[in-house]
C-alpha positions as a Markdown table, in Angstrom:
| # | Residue | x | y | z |
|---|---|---|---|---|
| 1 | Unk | -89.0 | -6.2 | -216.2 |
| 2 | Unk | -89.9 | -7.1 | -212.4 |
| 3 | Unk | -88.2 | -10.0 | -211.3 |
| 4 | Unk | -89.4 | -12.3 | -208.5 |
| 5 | Unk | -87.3 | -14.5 | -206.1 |
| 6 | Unk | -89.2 | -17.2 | -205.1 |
| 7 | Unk | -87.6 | -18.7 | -201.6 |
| 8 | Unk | -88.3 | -22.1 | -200.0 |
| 9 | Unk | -90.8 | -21.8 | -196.4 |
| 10 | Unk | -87.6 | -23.2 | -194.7 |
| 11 | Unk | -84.8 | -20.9 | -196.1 |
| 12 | Unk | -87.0 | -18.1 | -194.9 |
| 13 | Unk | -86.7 | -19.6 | -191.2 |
| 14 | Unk | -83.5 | -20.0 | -191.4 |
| 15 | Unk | -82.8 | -16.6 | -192.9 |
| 16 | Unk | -84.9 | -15.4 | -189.8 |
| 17 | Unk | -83.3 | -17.1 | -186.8 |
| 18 | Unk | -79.5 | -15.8 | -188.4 |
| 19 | Unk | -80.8 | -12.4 | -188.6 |
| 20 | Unk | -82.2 | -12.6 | -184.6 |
| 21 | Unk | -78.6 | -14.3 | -184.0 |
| 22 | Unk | -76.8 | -11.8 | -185.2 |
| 23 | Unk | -78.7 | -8.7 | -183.7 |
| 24 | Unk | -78.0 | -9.9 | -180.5 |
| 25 | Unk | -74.3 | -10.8 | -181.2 |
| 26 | Unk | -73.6 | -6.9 | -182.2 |
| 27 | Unk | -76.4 | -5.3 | -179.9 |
| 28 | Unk | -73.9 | -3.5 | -177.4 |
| 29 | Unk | -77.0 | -3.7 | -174.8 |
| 30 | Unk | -76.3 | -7.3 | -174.8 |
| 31 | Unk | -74.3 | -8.3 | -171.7 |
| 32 | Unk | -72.9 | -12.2 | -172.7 |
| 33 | Unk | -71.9 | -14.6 | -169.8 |
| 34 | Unk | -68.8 | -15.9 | -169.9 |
| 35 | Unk | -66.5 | -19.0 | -168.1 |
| 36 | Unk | -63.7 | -18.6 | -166.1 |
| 37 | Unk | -61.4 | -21.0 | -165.4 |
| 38 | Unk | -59.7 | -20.5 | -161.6 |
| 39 | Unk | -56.6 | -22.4 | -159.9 |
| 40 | Unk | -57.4 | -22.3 | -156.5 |
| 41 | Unk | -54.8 | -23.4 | -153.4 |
| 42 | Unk | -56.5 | -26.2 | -151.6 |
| 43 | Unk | -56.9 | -24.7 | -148.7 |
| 44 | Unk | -58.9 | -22.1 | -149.7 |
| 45 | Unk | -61.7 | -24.7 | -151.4 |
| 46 | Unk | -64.5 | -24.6 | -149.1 |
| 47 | Unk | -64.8 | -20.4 | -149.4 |
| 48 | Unk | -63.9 | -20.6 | -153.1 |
| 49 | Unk | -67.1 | -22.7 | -154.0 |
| 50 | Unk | -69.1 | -20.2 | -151.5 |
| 51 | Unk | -67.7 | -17.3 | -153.3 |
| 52 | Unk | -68.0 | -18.4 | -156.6 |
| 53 | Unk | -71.7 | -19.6 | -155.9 |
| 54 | Unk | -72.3 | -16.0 | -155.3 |
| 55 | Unk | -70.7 | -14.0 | -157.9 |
| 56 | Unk | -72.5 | -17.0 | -160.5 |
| 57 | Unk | -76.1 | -16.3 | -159.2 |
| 58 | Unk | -74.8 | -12.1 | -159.7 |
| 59 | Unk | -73.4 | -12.3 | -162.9 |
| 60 | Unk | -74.6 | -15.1 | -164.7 |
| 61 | Unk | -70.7 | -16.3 | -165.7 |
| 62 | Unk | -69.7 | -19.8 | -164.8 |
| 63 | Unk | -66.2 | -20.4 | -163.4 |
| 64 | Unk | -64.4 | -23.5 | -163.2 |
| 65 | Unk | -62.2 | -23.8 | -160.2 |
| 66 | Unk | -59.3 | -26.4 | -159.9 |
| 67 | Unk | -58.0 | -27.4 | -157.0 |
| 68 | Unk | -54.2 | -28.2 | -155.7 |
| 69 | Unk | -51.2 | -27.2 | -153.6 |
| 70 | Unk | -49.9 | -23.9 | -154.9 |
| 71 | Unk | -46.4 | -25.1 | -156.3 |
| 72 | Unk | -48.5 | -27.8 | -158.6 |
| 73 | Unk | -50.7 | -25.0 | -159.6 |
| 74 | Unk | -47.9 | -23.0 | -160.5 |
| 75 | Unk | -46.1 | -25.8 | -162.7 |
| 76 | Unk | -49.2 | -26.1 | -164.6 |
| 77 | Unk | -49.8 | -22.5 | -165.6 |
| 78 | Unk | -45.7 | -22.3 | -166.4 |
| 79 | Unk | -46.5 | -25.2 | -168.9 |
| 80 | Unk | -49.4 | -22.9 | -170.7 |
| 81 | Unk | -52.5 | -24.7 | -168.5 |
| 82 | Unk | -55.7 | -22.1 | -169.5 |
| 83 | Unk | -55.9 | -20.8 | -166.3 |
| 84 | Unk | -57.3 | -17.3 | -166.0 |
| 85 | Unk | -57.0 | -16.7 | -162.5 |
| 86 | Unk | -54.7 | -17.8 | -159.4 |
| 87 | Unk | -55.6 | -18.2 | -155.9 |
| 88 | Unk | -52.6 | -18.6 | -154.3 |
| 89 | Unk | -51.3 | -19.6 | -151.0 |
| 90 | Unk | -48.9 | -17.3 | -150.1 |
| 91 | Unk | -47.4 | -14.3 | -152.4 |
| 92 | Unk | -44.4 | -15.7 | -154.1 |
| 93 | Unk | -45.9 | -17.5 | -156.7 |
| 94 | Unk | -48.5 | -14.9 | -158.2 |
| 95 | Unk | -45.0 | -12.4 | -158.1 |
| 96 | Unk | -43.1 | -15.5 | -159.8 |
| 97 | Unk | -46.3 | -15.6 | -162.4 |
| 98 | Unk | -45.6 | -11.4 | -162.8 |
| 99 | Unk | -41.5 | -11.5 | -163.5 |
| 100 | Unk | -41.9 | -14.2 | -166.0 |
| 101 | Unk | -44.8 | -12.8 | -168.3 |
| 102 | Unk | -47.6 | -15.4 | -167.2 |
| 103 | Unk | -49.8 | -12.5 | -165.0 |
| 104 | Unk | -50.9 | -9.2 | -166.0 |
| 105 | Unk | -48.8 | -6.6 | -164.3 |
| 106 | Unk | -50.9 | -4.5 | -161.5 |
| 107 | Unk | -53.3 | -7.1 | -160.9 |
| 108 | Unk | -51.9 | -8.9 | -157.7 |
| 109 | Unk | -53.4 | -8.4 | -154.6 |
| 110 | Unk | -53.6 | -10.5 | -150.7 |
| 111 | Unk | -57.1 | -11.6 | -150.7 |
| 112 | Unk | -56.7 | -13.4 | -147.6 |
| 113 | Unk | -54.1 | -14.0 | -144.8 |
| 114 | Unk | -54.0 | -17.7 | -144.1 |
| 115 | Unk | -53.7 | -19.2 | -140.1 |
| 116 | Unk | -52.3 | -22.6 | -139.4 |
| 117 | Unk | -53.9 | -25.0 | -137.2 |
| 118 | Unk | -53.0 | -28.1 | -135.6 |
| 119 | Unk | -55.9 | -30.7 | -135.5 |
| 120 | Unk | -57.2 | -34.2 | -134.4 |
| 121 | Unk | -60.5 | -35.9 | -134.1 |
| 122 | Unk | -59.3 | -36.8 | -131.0 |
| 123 | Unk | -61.0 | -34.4 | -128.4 |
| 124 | Unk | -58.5 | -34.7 | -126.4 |
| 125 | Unk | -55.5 | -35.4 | -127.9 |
| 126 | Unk | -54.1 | -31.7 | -128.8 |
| 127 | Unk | -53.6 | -29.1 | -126.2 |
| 128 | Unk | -54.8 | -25.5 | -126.6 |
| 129 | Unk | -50.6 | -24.6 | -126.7 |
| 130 | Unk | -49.3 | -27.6 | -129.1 |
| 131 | Unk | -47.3 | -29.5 | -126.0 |
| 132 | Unk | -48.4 | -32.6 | -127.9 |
| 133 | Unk | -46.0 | -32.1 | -130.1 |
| 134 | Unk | -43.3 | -33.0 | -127.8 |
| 135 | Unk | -44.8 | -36.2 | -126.1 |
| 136 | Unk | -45.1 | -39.5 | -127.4 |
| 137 | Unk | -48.8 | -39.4 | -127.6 |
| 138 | Unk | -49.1 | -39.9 | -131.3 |
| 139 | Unk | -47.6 | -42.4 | -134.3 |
| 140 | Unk | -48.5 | -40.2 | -136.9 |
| 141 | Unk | -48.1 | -36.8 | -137.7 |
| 142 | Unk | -50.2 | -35.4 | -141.1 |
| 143 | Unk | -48.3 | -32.5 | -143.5 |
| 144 | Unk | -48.4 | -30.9 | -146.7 |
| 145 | Unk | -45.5 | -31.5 | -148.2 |
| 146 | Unk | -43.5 | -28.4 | -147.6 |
| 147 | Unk | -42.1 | -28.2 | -151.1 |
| 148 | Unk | -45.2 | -27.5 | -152.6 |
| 149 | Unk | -47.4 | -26.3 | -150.3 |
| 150 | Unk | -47.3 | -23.0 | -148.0 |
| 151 | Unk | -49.1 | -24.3 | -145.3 |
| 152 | Unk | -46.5 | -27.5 | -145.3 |
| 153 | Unk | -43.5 | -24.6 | -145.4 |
| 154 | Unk | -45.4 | -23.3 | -142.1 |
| 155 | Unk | -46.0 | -26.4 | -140.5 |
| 156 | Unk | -42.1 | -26.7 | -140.6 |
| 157 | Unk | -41.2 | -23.3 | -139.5 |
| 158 | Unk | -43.2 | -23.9 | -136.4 |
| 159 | Unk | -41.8 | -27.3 | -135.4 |
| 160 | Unk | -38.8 | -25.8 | -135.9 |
| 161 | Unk | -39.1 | -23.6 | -133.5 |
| 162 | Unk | -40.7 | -25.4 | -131.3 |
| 163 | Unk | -37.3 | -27.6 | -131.2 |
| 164 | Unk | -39.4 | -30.8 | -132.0 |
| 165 | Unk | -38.8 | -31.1 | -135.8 |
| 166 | Unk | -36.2 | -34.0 | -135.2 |
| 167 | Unk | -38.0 | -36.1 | -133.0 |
| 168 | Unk | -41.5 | -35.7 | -134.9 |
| 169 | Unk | -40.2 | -36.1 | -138.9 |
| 170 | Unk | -40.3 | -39.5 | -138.6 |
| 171 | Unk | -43.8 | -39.6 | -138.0 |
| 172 | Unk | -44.8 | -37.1 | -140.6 |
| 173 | Unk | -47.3 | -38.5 | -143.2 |
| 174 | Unk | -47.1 | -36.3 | -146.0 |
| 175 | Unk | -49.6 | -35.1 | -148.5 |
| 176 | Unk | -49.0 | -33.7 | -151.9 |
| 177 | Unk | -51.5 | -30.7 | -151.0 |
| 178 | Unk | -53.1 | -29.0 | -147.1 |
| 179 | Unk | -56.2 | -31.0 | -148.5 |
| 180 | Unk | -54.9 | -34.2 | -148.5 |
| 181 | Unk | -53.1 | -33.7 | -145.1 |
| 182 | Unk | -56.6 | -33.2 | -143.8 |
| 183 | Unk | -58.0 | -35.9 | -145.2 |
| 184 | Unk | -54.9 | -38.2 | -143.5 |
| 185 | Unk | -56.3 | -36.8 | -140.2 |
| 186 | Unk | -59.8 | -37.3 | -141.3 |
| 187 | Unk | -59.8 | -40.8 | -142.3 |
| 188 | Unk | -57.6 | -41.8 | -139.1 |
| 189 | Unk | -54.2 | -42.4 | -141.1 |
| 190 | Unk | -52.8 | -40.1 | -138.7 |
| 191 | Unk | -54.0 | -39.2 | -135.3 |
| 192 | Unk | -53.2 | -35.4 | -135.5 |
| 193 | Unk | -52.2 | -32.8 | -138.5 |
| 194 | Unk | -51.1 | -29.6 | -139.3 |
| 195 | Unk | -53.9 | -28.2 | -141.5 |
| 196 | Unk | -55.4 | -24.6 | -142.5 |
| 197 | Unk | -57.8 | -23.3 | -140.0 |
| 198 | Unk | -60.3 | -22.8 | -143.1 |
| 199 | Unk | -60.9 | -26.5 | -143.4 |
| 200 | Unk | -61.8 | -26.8 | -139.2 |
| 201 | Unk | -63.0 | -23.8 | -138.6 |
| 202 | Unk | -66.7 | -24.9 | -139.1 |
| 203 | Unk | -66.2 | -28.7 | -138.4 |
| 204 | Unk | -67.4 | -31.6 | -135.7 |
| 205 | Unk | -65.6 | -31.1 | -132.5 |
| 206 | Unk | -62.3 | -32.3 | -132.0 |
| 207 | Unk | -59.2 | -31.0 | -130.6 |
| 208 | Unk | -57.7 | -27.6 | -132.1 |
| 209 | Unk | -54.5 | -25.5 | -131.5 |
| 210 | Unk | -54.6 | -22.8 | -133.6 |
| 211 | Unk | -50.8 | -22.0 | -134.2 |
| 212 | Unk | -49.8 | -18.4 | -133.0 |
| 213 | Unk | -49.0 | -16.3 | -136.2 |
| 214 | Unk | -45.1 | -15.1 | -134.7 |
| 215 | Unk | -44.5 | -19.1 | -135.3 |
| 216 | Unk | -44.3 | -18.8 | -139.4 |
| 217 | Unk | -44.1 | -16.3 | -141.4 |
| 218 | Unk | -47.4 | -14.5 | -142.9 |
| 219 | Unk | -49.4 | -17.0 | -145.2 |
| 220 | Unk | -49.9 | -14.0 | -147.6 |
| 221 | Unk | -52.7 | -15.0 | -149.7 |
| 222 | Unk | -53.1 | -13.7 | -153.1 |
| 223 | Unk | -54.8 | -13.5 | -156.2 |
| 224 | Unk | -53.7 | -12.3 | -159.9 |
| 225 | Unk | -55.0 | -12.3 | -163.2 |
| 226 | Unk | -53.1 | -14.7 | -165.6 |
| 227 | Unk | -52.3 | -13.6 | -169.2 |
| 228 | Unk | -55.1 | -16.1 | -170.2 |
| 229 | Unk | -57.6 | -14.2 | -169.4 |
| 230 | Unk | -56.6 | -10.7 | -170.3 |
| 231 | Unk | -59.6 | -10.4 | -172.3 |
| 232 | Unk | -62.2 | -12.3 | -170.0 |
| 233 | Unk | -64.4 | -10.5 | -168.7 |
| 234 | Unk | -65.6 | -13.3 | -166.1 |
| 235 | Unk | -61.9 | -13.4 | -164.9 |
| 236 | Unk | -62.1 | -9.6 | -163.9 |
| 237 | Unk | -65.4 | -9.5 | -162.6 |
| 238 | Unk | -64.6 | -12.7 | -160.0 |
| 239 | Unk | -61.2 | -10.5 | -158.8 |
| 240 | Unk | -63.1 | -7.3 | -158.2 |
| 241 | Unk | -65.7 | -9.6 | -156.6 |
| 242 | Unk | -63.8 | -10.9 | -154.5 |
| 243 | Unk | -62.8 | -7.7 | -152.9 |
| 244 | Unk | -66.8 | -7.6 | -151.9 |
| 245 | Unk | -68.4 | -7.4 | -148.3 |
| 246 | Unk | -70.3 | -10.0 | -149.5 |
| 247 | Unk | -66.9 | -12.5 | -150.3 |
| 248 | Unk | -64.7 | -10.9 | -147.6 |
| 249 | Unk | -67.8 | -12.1 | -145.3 |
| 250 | Unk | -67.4 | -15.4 | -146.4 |
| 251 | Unk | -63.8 | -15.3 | -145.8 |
| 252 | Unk | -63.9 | -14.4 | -142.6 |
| 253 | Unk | -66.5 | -17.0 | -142.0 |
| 254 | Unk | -63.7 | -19.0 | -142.1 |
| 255 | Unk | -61.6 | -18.1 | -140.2 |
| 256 | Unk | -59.0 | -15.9 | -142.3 |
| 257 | Unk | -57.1 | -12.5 | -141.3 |
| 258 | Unk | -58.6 | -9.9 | -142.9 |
């Protein structure tokens, strides 16, 4: 006896599209984007959106980049935020992120080596050797706050030696992040900032010293893969992209070591 199924017009569509579906879910031909989520030190914003622009229109992956001063990032991925990848401002944190299980182990490297800079609108308010510092030529004196930020830490150092930390820390107005200390100077809130060189490098004229790099130790920049994304492909594609001519040209751009 022949027996005949007889199946509705629309079952037979549907039956169709989950057959396509799933031939191109186990096709390993297929290459499937995926989205990476980045925590990015502040300073390092205007290059990350460049550079992520790029590897996007290359690979097709979308990554979602957070911005913030390196210590907040860090709290955040200690209390299990989905982070896949850190930019970090300096080198301590990603080796922090190693020794206590939240990195992937041989995945750290410097992608950049960050300069300081000290900046007003003013075009002639700060002197190509940072005298300014040390005359009473200013009320207010931007910073990232030094606890969280490595820029902030640097800031310090220099003043330090400089011998003007004393006289000028009552004048410090202190952001949470490098970004916001720019912004201080920026707005006017404070006539004259230490920022990163990044976030001048390509702006209107004003008045620049960039600070010699004996006067803080290196701003070690550098990037790991978080336990997160131990499995995302995105994640590893951005860090190997990253090491490209065509990032490491953008980061140049903008003033960083190499």
């Amino acid at each position: 006896m022949r027996i005949t199924e007889h199946v509705h017009p629309v079952a037979r569509m549907i039956t169709a599209a989950w057959g396509i579906v799933l031939c191109f879910a186990l096709s390993p031909g297929i290459v499937r984007a995926e989205t990476c989520k980045v925590a990015v030190a502040a300073n390092f914003t205007a290059p990350a959106r460049e550079i992520a622009a790029l590897y996007e229109k290359q690979s097709g992956d979308k990554l979602e980049l957070s911005f913030g001063a390196t210590g907040q990032l860090y709290a955040l991925i200690a209390q299990s935020a989905p982070y896949d990848v850190l930019l970090s401002a300096d080198a301590d944190h990603p080796i922090q992120a190693e020794k206590a299980g939240l990195a992937v182990a041989g995945s750290r490297y410097t992608y950049a080596i960050g300069k300081l800079a000290l900046w007003s609108r003013d075009p002639a308010l700060v002197d190509e050797d940072g005298k300014v510092l040390a005359l009473d030529k200013f009320k207010h004196l931007a910073i990232a706050d030094p606890r969280l930020a490595p820029y902030g830490a640097a800031a310090i150092e220099t003043m330090r030696k400089m011998g003007v930390l004393d006289q000028d820390k009552p004048k410090f107005v202190t952001g949470t992040s490098i970004s916001q200390a720019y912004q201080f100077v920026q707005t006017g809130n404070a006539e004259l900032g230490f920022v990163a060189l990044s976030q001048v490098k390509l702006a209107k004229p004003g008045s620049l010293w960039i600070v010699p790099q004996s006067m803080y130790p290196p701003l070690i920049q550098q990037a790991v893969l978080l336990k997160t994304g131990t499995d995302n492909t995105a994640a590893k594609g951005f860090l190997a992209f990253l090491k490209s001519d065509a990032a490491r040209a953008v980061i140049l751009k903008y003033g960083y070591g190499p």
